[in-house]
C-alpha positions in Angstrom: 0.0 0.0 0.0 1.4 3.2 -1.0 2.0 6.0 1.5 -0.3 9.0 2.1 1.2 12.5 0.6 0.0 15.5 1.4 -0.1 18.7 -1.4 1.2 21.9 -0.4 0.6 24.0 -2.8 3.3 27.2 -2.9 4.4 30.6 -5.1 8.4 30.6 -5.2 8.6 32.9 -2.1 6.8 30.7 0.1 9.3 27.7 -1.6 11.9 30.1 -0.8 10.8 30.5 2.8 10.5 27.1 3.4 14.0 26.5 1.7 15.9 28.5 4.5 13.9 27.4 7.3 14.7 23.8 6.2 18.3 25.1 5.8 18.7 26.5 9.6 16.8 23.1 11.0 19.3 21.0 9.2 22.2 23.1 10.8 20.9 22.7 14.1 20.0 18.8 13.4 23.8 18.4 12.3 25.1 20.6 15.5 24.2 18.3 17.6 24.6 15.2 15.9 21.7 14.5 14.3 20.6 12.8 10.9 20.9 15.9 8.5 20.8 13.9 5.2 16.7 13.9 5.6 16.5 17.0 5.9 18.6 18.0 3.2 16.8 15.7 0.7 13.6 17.4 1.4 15.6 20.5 0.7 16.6 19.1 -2.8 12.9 17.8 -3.1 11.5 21.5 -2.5 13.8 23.1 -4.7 12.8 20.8 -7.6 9.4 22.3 -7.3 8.5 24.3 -10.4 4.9 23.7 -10.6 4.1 24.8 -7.3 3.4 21.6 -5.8 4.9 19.6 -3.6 4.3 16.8 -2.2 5.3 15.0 1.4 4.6 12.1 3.0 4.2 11.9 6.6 8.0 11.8 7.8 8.9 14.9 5.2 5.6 17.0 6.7 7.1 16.3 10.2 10.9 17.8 9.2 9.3 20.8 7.3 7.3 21.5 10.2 10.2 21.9 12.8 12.2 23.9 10.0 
């Protein structure tokens, strides 16, 4: 059974926005010795975005909620 996703749906500011406060959560993640990586692929997954959707599945909503 595939996972549930949910949409956000976003202008490039608010993928910007999201961007950096992804970027300063996996800073803090890796300052104390945390599993970055995660984090940084949802980074990679939100800057692929150029329809304005994106899509996340429960474990990727959780990180871009804390960032």
């Amino acid at each position: 059974m595939r996972e549930k996703q949910r949409l956000f749906k976003m202008t490039e500011i608010e993928r910007n926005v999201l961007v950096k406060g992804l970027h300063d959560y996996a800073v803090a993640v890796h300052d104390r010795g945390g599993n970055y990586r995660v984090v940084n692929a949802l980074i990679r997954k939100a800057m692929a975005v150029t329809n304005g959707k994106l899509y996340l599945d429960e474990s990727e909503y959780d990180h871009a909620v804390k960032g």
